[in-house]
C-alpha positions as CSV (number, residue, x, y, z in Angstrom):
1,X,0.0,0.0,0.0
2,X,1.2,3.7,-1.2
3,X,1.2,6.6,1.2
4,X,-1.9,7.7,-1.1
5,X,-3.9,4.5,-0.4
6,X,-2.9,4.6,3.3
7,X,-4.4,8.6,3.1
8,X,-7.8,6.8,1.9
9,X,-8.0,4.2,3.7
10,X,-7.6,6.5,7.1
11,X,-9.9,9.2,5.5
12,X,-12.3,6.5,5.1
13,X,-11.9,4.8,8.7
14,X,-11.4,8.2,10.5
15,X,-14.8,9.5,8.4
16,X,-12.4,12.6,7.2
17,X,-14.1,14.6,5.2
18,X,-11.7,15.0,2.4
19,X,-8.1,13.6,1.8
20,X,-6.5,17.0,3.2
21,X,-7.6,15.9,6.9
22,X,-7.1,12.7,6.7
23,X,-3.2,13.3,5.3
24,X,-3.2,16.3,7.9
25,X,-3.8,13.9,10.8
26,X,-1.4,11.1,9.5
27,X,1.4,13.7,9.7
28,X,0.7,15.3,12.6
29,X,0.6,11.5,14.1
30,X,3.9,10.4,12.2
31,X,5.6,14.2,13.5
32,X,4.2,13.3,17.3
33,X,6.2,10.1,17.1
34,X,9.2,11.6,15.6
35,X,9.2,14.6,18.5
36,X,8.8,11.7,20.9
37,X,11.7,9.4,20.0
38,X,14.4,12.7,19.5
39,X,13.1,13.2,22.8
40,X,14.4,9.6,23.7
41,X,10.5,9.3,25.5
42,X,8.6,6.0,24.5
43,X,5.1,6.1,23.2
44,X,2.9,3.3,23.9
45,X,-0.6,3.0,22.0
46,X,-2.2,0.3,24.5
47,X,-2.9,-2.6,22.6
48,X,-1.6,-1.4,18.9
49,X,2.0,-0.9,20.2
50,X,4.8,0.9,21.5
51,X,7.6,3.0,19.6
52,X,11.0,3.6,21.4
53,X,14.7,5.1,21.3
54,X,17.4,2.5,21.6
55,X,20.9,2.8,21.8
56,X,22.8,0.5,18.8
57,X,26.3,-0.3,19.6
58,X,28.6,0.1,17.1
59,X,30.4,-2.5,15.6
60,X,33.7,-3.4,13.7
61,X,34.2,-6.4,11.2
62,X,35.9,-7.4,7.4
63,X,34.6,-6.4,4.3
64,X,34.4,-9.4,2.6
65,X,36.6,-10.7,-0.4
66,X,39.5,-7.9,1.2
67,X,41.7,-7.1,4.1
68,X,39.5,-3.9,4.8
69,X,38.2,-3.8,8.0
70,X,35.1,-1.2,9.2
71,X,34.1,0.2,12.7
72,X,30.6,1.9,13.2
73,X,29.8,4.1,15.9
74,X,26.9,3.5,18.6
75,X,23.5,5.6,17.6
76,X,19.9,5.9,18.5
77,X,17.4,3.9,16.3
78,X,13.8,3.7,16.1
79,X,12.2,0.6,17.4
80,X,8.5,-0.4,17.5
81,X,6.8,-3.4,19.6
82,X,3.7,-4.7,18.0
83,X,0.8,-5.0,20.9
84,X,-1.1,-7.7,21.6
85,X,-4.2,-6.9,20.0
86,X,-2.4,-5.9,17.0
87,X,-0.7,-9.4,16.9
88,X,-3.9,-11.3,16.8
89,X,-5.2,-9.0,14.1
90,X,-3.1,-10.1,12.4
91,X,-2.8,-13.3,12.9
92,X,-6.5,-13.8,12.2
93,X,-6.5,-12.3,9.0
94,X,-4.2,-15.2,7.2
């Protein structure tokens, strides 16, 4: 699914009136998260799930097929935990 299908499907779910409000409140959602995780605070959507900041360490190893050898530094990703109602949602719809 497209970012325009997606913007239907939640003006049609959220009973937007046109496609403006319904991609309006997408991105005020996706820029809530954002703020959130820069802010290293987790967000939990009972039952959906829950987004968080965690630290990745960095780590070295060989390029394969040469001598090279890399080293990557410890950062902040993005992680998201799928919640329980979410996970039989899915489930259910195989």
């Amino acid at each position: 699914m497209n970012k325009a299908q997606f913007v239907e499907l939640v003006q049609k779910n959220g009973e937007f009136k046109t496609k403006v409000e319904a991609e309006n409140a997408i991105k005020a959602f996706t820029d809530s998260i954002t703020e959130a995780l820069v802010s290293k605070e987790d967000v939990t959507l009972v039952g959906f799930g829950s987004f968080v900041s965690a630290l990745q360490k960095g780590k070295s190893g060989k390029v394969p097929g040469t001598e090279k050898t890399y080293t990557t530094q410890d950062k902040m990703v993005p992680k998201f935990k799928a919640g329980k109602s979410l996970k039989d949602s899915v489930a259910a719809g195989k």
